[in-house]
KEBA-458465 format. One line per 5 residues: for each residue y, z, x of N, C-alpha, C. Coordinates in steps of 0.2 Angstrom, whole numbers, m for minus. Atoms other than C-alpha are relative to their C-alpha. Layout:
! residues N
Y:Z:X:Y:Z:X:Y:Z:X ~ ... $
***
This chain:
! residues 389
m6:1:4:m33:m71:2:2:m7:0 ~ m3:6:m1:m26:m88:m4:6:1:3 ~ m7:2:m2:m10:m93:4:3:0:m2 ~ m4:1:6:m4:m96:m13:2:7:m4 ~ 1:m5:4:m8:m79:m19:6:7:2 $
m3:m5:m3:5:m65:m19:m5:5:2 ~ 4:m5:m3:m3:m51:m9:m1:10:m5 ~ 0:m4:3:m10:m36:m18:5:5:1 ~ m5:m5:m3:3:m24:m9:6:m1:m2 ~ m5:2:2:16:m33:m13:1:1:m7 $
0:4:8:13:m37:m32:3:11:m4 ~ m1:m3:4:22:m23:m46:m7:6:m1 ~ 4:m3:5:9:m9:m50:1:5:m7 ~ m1:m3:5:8:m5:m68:m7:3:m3 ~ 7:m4:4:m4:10:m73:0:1:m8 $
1:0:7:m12:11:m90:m2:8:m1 ~ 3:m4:1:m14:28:m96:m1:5:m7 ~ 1:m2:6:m21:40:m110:m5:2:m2 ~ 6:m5:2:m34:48:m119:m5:m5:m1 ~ 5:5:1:m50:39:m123:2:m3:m7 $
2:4:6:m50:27:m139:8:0:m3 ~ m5:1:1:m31:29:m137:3:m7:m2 ~ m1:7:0:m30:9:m135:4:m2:5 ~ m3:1:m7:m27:6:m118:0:m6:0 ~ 2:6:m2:m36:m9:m116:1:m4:m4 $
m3:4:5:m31:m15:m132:6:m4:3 ~ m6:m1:m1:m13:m13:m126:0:m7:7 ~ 1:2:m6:m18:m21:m111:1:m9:m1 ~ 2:7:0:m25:m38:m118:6:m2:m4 ~ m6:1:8:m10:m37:m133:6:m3:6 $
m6:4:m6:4:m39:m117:0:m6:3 ~ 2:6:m3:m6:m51:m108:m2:m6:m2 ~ 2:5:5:m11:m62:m122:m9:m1:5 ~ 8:2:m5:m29:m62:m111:m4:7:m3 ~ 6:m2:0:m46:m55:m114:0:4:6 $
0:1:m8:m45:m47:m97:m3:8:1 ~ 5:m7:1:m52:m27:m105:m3:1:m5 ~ 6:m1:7:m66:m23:m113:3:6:m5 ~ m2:m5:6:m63:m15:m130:m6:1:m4 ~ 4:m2:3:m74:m5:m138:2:8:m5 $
m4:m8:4:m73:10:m152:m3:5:3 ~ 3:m7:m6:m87:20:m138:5:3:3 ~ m4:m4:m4:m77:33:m131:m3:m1:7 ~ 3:0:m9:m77:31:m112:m3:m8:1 ~ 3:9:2:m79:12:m113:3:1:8 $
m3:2:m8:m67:12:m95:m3:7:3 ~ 3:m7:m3:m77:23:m84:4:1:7 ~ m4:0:m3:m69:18:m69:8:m3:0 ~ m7:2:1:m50:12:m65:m2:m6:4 ~ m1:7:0:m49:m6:m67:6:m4:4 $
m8:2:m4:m37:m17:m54:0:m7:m3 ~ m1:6:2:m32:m34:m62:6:m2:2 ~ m6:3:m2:m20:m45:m52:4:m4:m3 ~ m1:6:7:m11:m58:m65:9:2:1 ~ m5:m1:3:6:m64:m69:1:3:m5 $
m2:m5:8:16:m53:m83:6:m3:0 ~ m6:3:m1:31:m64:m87:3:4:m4 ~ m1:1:m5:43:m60:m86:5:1:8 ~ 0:m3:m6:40:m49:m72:1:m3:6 ~ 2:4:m5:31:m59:m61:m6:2:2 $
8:m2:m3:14:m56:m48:1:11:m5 ~ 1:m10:2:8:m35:m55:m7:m2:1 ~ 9:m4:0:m7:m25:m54:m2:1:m6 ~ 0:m6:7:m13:m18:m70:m7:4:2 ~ 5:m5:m3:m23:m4:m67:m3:1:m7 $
2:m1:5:m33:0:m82:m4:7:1 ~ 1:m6:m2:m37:20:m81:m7:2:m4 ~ 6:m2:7:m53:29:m90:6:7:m4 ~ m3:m4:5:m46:41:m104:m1:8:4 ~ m2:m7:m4:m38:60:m97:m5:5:m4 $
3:m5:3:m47:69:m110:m9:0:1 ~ 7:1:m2:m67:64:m104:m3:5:1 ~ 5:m7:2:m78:76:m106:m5:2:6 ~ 7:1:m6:m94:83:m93:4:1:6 ~ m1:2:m8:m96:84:m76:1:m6:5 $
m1:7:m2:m95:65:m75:8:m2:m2 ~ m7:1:2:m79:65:m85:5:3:3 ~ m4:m3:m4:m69:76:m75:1:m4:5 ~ m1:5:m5:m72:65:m60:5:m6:m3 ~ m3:4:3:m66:51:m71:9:1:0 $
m8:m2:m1:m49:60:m76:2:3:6 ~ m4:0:m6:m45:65:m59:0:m6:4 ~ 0:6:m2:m50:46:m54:8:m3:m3 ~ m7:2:5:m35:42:m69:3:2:4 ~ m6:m4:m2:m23:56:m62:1:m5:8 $
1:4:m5:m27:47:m44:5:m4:1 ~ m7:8:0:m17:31:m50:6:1:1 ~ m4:2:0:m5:38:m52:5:0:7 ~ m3:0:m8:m1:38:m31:1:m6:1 ~ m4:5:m2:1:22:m32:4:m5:m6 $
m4:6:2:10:14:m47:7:2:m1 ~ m7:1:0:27:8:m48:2:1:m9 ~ m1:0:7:27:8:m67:m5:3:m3 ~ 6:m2:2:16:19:m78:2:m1:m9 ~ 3:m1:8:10:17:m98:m3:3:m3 $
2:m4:4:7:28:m108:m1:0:m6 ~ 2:2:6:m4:24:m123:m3:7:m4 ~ 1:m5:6:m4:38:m139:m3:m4:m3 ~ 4:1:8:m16:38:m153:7:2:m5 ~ m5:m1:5:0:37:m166:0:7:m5 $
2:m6:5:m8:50:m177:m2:4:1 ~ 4:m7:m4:m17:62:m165:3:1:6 ~ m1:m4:m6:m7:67:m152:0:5:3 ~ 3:m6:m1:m12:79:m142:0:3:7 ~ m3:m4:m3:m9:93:m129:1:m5:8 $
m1:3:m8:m17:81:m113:5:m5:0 ~ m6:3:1:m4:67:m119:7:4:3 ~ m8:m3:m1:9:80:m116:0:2:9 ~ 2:1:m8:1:85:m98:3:m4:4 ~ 1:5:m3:m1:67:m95:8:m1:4 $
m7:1:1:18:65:m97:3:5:6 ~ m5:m5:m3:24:80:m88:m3:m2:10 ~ 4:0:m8:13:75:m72:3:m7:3 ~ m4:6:m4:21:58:m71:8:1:0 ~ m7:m4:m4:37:66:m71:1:4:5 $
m3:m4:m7:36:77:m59:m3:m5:5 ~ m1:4:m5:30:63:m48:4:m5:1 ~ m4:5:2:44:54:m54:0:m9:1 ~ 2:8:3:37:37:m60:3:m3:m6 ~ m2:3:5:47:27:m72:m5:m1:m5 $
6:0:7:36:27:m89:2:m2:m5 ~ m3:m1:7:38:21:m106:m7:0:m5 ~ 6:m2:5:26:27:m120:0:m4:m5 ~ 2:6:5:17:16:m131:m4:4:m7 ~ 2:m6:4:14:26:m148:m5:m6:m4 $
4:4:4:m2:16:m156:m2:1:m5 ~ 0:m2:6:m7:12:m171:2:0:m5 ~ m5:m1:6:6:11:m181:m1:m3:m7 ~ 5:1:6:m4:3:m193:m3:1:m5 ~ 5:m2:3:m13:14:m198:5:6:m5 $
m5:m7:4:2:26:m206:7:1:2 ~ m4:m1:m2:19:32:m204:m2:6:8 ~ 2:m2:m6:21:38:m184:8:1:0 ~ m7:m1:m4:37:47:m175:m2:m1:7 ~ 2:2:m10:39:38:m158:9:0:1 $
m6:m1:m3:57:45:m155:2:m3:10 ~ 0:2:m4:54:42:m138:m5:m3:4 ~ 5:7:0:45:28:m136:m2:m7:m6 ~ 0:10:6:39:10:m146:m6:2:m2 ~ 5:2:3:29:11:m158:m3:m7:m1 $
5:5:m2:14:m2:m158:m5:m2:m4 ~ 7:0:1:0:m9:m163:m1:m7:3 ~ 1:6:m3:m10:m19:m154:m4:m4:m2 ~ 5:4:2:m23:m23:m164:3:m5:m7 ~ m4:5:4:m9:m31:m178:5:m3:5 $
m7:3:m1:2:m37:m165:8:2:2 ~ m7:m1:4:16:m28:m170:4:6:7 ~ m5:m1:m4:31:m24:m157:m2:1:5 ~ 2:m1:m8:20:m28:m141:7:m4:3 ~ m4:1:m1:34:m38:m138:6:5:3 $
m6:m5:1:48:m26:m139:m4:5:7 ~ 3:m5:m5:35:m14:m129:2:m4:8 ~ m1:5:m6:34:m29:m114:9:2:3 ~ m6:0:1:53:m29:m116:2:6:4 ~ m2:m7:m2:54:m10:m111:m3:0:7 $
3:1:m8:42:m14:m95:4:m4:3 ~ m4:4:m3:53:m27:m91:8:3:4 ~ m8:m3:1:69:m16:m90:m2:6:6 ~ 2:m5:m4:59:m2:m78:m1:m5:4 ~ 4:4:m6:53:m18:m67:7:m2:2 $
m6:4:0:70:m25:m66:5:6:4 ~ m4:m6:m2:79:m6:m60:1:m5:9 ~ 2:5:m5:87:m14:m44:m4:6:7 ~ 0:m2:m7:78:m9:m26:4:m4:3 ~ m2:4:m7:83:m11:m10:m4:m7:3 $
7:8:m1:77:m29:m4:0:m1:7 ~ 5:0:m5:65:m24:10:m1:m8:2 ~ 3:6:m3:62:m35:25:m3:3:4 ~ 5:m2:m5:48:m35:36:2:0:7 ~ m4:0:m6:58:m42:51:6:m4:m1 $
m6:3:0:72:m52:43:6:1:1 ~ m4:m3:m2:85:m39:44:3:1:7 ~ m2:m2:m7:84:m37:63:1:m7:5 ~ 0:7:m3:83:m57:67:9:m4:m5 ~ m5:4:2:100:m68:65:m6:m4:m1 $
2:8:3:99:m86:57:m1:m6:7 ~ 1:5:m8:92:m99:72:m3:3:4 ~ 4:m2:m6:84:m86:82:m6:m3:1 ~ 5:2:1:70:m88:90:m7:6:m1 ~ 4:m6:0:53:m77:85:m5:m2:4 $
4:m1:m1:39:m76:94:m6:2:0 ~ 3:m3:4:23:m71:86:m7:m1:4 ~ 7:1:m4:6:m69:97:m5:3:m4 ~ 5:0:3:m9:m69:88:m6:m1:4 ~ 8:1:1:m27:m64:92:m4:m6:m2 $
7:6:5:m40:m77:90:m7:2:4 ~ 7:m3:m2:m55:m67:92:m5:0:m4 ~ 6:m1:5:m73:m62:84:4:6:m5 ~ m5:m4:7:m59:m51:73:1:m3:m4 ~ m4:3:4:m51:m64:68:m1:m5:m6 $
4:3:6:m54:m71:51:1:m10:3 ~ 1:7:m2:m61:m89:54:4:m5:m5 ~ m2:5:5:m49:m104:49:8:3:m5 ~ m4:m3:5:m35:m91:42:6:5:6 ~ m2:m6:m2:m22:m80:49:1:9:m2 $
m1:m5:4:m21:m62:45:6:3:m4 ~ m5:0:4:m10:m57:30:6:4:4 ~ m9:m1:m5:4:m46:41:2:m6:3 ~ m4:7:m4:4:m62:53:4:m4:m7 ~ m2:3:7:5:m71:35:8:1:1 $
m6:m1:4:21:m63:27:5:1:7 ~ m5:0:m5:29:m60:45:3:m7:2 ~ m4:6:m2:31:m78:48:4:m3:m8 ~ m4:1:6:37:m80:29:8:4:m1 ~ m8:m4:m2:49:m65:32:6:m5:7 $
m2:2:m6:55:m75:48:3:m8:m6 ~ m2:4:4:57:m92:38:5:0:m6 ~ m7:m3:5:68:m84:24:5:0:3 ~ m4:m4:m2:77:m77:35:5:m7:6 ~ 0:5:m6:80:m96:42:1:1:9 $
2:1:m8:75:m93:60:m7:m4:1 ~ 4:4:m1:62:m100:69:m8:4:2 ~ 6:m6:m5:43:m93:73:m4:m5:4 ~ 5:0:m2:33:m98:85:m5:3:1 ~ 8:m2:0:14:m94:87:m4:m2:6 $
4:1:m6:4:m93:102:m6:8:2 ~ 5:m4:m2:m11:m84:108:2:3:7 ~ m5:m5:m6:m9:m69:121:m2:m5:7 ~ 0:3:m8:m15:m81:135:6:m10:1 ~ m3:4:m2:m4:m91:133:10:1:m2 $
m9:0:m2:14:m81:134:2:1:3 ~ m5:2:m6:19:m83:148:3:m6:0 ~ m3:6:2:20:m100:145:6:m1:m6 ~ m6:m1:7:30:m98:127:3:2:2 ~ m6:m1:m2:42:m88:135:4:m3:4 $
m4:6:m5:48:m100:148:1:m4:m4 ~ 0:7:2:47:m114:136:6:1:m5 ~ m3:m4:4:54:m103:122:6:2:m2 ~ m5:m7:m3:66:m89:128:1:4:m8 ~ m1:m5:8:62:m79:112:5:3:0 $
m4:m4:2:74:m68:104:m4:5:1 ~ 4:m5:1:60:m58:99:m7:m2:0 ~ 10:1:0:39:m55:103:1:5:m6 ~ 4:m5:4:29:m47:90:m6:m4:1 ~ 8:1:m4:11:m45:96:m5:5:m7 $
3:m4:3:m4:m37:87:0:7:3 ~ m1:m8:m4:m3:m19:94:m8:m1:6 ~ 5:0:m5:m20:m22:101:m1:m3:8 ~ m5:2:m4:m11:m31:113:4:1:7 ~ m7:m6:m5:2:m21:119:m2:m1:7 $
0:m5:m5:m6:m18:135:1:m8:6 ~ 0:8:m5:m8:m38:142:8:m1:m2 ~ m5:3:2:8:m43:131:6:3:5 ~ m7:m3:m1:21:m31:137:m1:m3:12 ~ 2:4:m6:16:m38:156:2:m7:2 $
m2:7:1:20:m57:150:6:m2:m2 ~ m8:2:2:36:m53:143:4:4:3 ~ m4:m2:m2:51:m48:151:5:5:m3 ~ m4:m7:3:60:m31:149:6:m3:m2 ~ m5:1:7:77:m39:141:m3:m6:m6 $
3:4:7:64:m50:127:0:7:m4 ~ 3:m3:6:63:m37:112:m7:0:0 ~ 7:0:m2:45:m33:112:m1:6:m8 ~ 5:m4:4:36:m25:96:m6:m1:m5 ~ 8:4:3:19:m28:86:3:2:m10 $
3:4:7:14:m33:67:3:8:m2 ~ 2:m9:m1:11:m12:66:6:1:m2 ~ m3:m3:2:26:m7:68:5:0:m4 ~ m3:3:5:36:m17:58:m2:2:m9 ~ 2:m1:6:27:m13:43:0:10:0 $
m3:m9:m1:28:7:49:7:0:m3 ~ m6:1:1:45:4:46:2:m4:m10 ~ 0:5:7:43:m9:29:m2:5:m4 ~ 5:m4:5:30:3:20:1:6:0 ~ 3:m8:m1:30:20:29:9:3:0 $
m5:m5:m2:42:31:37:0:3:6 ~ m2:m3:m7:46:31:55:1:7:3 ~ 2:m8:m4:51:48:59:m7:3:m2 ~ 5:m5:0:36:55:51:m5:m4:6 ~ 6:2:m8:26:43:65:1:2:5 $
m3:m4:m7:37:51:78:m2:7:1 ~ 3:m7:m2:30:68:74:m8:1:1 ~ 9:0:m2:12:62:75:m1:m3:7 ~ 2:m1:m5:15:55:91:2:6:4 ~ m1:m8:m3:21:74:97:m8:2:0 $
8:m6:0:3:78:91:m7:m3:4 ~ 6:4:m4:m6:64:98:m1:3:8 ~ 0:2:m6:m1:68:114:m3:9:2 ~ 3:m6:m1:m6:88:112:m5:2:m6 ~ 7:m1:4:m24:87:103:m3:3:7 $
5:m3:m2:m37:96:111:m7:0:m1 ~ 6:m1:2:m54:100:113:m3:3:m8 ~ 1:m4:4:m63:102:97:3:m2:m5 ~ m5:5:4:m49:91:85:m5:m3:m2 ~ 3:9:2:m54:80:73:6:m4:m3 $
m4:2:1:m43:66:69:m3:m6:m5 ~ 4:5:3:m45:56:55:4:m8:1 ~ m3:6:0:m42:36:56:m1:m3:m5 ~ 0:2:7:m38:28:40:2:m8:m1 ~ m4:8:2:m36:8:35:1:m1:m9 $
m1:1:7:m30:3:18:m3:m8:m1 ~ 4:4:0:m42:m12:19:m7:3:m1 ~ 7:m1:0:m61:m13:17:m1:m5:3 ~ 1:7:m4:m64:m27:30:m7:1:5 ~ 7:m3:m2:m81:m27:36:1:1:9 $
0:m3:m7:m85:m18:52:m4:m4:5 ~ 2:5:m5:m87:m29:68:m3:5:8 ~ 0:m4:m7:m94:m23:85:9:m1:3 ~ m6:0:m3:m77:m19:94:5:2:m4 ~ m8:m3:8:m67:m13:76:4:1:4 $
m6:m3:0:m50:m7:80:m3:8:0 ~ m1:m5:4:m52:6:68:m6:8:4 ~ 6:m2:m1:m71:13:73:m3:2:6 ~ 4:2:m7:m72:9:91:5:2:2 ~ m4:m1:m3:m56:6:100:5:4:0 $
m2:m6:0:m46:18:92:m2:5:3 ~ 4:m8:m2:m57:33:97:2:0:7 ~ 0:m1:m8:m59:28:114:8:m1:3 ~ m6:m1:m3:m40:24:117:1:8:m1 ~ m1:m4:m1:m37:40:112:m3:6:4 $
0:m5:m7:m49:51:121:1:m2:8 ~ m1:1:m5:m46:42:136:9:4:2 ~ m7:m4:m2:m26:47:135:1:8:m1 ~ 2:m8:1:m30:64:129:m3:4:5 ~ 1:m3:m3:m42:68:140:m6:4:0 $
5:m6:2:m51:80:127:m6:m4:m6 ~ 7:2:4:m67:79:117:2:1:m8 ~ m2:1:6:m61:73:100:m4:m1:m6 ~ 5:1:7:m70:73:82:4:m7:m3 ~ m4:6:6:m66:55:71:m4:m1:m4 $
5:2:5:m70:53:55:5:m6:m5 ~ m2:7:2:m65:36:46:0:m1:m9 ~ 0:1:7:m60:32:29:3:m8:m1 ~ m1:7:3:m57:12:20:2:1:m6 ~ m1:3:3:m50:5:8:6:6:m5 $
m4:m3:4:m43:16:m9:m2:7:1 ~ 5:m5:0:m54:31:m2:7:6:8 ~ m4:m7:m3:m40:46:4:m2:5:m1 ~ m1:m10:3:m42:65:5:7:4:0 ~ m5:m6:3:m31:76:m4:2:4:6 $
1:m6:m6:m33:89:7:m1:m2:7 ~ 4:3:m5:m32:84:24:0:6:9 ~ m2:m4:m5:m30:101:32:m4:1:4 ~ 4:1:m4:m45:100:41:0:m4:8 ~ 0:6:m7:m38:85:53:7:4:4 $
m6:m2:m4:m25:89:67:3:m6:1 ~ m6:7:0:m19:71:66:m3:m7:m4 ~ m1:5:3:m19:57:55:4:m5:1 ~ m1:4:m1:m22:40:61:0:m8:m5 ~ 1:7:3:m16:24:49:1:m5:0 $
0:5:m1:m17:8:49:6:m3:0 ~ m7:3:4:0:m4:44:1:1:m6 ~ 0:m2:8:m5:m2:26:2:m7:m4 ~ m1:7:6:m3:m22:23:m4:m2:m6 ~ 4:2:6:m15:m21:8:3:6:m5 $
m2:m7:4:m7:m4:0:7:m2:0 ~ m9:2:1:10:m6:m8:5:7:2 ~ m3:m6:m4:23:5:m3:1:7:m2 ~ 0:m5:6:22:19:m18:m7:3:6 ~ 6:m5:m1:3:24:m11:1:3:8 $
1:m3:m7:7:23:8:3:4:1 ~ m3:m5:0:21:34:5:m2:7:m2 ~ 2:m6:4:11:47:m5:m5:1:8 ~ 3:0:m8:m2:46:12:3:5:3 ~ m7:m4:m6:13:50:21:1:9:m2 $
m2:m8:2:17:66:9:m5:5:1 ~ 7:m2:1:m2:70:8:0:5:7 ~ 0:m5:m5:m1:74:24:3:4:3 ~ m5:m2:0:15:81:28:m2:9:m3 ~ 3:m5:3:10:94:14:m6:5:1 $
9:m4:m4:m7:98:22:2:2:8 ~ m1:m1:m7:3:101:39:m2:m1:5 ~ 4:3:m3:m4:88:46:3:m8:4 ~ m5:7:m1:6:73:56:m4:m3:0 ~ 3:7:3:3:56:52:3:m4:7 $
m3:5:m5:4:41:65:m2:m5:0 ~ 1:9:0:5:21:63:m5:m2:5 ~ 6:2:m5:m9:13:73:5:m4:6 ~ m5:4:m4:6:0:81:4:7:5 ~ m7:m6:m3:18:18:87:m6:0:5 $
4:m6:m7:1:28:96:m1:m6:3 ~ 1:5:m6:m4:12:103:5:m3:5 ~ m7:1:m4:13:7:110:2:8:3 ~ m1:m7:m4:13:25:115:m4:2:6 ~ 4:0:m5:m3:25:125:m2:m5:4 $
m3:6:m8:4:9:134:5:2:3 ~ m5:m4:m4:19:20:140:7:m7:m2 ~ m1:2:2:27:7:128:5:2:m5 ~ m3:m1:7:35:17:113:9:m3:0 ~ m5:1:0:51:16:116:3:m8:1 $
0:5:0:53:m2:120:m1:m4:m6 ~ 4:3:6:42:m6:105:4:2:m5 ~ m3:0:6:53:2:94:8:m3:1 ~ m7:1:1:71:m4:100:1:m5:m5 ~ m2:6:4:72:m19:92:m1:1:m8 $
m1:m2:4:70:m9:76:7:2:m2 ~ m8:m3:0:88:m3:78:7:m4:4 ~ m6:4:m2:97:m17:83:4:m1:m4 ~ m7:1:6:107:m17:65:0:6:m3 $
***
């Protein structure tokens, strides 16, 4: 990832959805003044959902997700419209592209399914070109003359704008002038010549937040602290176990991990997964999930180290099975605990659906930063400094 580039997690996601030959992609280019989806009058021309990261002024960085059509036909097309419905777990804004003159039952579905997930939506009635259309509740459009893509933009601009809460990763727990200290790994993990994106935005979080960060590798905190006297460590959790030994119990102490548990997720739900971590048994399987696809290294985290922390503090003879990238199971009643990653590539709409996926399946979920600060007899330490404001 460029340095310059806002991070996919972060950016707006805006779903495109609709039947086939609706004019999704039309819609898509008509907003963007760009060639950026294929158009075609073939039904099923978007067979998979398309990510385009691009400024939308003026929004700002977004996703646009480009969906294949809900009404898809077949064995193959099924898969498709469940692929569609899928997106909708992660966007922050969804579109809704009618054929002006044929609308029809899945249109109404589509609708009802993004309300009951409660996603901000506005409907784009296409076509209007081609005849008199009722779009009482929605903008009529066309995209192939042009005609009130504007106005429609206008309408997306107004759901992007709804205010949030303005999320900090650690800004809110650090006064102005503190000092941070930020210990990074430089290992065969470590992407060559670059830091890893949570180190990234944590020291930009810190920078905002005018304080100060320093940077040191873990063999060299003992020294940073005396020189230093941080306010605050944040370590990579893989860490935890040398770190919390080089800094003194009144320095704050917590990793990348858990800050972003806290940014993206939902703390207490990690506190019930460390409950379950600590009573798995023989026979368990436990699934371990990254919201990256980062090629796999002798010694992963995810693949390797994971497992084996865990059966070592368990005890018991545990099943792991491993999922990347956009690749979730619905259903995750099968596992007795769900282990995920920080979720710095997943924006905060998907990791909380994660979070509910499992919840719903009866199944805790736990941050990679909490269990490993827990299977260093560390949790509690690791989280105060989350509750210092």
């Amino acid at each position: 990832m460029s340095l310059n580039n806002t991070p996919k997690g972060e950016r707006l996601h805006i779903g495109i959805f609709g039947r086939r030959n609706a004019g999704k992609s039309s819609i898509i280019n008509a907003l963007t003044n760009q060639d950026i989806a294929i158009v075609s009058s073939v039904l099923g021309t978007t067979t998979d959902p398309v990510y385009k990261a691009m400024e939308l002024l003026p929004v700002g960085p977004v996703m646009i997700i480009d969906t294949p059509g809900i009404d898809d036909e077949g064995e193959l097309g099924a898969e498709r419209v469940k692929a569609s419905y899928r997106v909708l777990n992660k966007c922050d804004i969804a579109l809704v592209v009618i054929d002006g003159v044929d609308k029809s039952d899945e249109d109404i579905k589509l609708i009802e399914k993004i309300k009951e997930k409660d996603i901000p939506f506005v409907i784009a009635y296409n076509k209007c070109d081609s005849g008199n259309i009722t779009c009482d509740d929605g903008v009529c459009v066309s995209a192939k003359e042009k005609i009130n893509i504007d106005l429609l933009r206008e309408e997306i601009v107004k759901l992007a704008n709804v205010e949030k809460p303005d999320k900090k990763i650690v800004g809110d727990l650090i006064n102005a002038g503190d000092m941070v200290l930020l210990v990074v790994p430089v290992d065969s993990a470590a992407p060559k010549g670059r830091l890893i994106l949570p180190q990234q935005q944590t020291i930009r979080d810190i920078l905002d937040s005018d304080s100060i960060a320093v940077v040191a590798k873990e063999d060299k905190v003992k020294e940073a602290v005396l020189k230093y006297s941080p306010d605050l460590v944040i370590c990579d959790s893989q860490i935890f176990g040398k770190v919390k030994n080089d800094v003194p119990e009144n320095i704050p102490l917590t990793s990348f991990s858990i800050l972003f548990a806290r940014y993206k997720g939902d703390l207490d739900a990690n506190l019930k997964g460390i409950e379950r971590l600590d009573n798995l048994k023989d026979g368990d399987t436990v699934l371990v999930s990254e919201g990256c696809t980062h090629h796999r290294q002798c010694g992963d985290i995810g693949t390797v180290k994971m497992p084996a922390w865990i059966k070592k503090h368990t005890g018991c003879d545990i099943g792991f099975e491993f999922t990347q990238g956009g690749e979730f199971p619905e259903n995750l009643s099968k596992y007795a605990l769900v282990v995920h990653c920080g979720g710095c590539m997943l924006n905060e709409k998907e990791m909380k659906y994660r979070i509910a996926c499992s919840e719903d399946s009866g199944v805790p979920v736990v941050n990679y930063g909490m269990a490993i600060a827990h299977m260093n007899g560390i949790l509690e330490r690791s989280l105060k400094p989350l509750k210092l404001k």
